[in-house]
N, C-alpha and C positions, 0 to 999 in steps of 0.2 A: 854308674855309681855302685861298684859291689860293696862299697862299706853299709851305706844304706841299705841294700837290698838284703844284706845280712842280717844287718841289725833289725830291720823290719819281718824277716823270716823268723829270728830266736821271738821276739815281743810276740809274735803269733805264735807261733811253736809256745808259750807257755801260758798264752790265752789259752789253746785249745785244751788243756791240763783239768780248767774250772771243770770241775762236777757238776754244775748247777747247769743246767739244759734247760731253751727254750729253744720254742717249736718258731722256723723260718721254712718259708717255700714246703710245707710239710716235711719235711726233717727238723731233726735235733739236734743244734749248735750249741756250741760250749757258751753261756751267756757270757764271758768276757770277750771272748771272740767278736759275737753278735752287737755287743757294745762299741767295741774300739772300730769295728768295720761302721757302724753308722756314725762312730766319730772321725772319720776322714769321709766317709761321704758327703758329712755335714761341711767341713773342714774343706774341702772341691768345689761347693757351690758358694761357700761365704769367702774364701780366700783361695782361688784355683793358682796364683805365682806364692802360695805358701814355700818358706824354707825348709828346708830337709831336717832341718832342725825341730823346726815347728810339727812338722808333719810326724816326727819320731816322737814326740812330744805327747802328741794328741793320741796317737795311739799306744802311749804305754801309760796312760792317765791311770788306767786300774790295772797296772801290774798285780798280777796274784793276788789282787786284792780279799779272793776267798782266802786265801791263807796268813794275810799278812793285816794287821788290824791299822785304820787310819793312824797317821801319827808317830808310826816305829818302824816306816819302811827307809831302809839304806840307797844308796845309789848301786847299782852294779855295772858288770865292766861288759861291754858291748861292740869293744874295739877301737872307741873313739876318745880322742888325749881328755884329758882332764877339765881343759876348759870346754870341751862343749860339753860333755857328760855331765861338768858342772850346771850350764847352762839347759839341758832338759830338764833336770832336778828342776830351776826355777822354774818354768814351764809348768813343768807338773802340777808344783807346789802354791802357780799363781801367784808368785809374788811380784810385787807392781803391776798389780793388773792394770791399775785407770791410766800408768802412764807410761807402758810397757804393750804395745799394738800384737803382739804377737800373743802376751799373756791374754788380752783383750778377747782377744781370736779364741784360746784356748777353754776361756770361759764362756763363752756367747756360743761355740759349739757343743760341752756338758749340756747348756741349759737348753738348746735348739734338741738334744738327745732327748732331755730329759718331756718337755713338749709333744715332742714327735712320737715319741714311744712310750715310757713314762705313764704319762697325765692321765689316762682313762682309769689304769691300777693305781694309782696313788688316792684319785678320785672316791674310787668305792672302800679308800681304806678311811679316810676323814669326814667329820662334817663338813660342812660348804663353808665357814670362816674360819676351820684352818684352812682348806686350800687354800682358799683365797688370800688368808695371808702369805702362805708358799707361794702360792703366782707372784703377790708383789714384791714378793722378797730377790725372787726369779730374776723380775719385768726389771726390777733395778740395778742388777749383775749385766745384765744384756748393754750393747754396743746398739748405735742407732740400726745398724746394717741389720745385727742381730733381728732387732726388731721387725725392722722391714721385710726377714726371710721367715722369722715366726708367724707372722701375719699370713705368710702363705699357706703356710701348713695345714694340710689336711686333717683336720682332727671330728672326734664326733660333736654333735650336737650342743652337747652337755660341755665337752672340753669348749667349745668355743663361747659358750654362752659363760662359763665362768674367767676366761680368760678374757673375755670381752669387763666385766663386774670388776676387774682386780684390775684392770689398765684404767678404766672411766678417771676420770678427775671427779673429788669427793664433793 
């Protein structure tokens, strides 16, 4: 598949561009990079027969997002005709999520990101009922599967004890 392997090289090739560095395996990765690579990891354990489509998808979620503000990013050209380039654009963009299995996918691994990595820093930025309402806001976007791989997740102490408060039934 050199068109994929292509177009997955340029999507990293302008990840690794972000200025914005976080520390991995003690080095310093371009955080867009660091992002898109935990969203196909995420993306291999929740849907490993993912499309190529999908999987191009997931990982160009935050194109250049440092430079380009939600809302006003174009589609660009990556060598693939119109209709699927059309079709990652949806992808991206999430639309039909509830009844669109792939969008489904692409949301339930953001929010599996956002969990996994995420939830500790978001934590000591809010009080405990907003998180909480960000968890439920989260726990509602996620797919049953979502859930089930969230559930696994390694988190600290505190991520799980508020993650546990925000899923309870009231």
């Amino acid at each position: 598949m050199p068109q994929y392997e292509a177009a997955l090289r340029a999507i990293d090739d302008a990840h690794s561009q972000d200025p914005r560095k976080v520390e991995v395996d003690g080095g310093q990765v371009p955080y867009e990079l660091h992002y898109a690579r935990r969203m196909s990891g995420f993306l291999d354990r929740l849907r490993p027969d993912a499309s190529p489509t999908l999987c191009l998808a997931i990982r160009a979620q935050h194109f250049r997002r440092w430079e380009v503000p939600r809302g006003s990013r174009t589609s660009y050209d990556c060598g693939y005709d119109r209709l699927e380039a059309e079709r990652i654009g949806e992808l991206i963009r999430k639309e039909k999520m509830r009844s669109d299995s792939e969008a489904q996918t692409l949301e339930d691994v953001a929010c599996l990101v956002f969990l996994d990595d995420q939830l500790d820093q978001f934590e000591r930025a809010f009080e405990e009922e907003k998180m909480l309402s960000i968890l439920r806001k989260t726990w509602a976007k996620i797919s049953d599967a979502g859930h089930e791989l969230a559930l696994q997740l390694a988190m600290s102490d505190r991520a799980r004890e508020l993650v546990a408060k925000a899923v309870a039934p009231n």
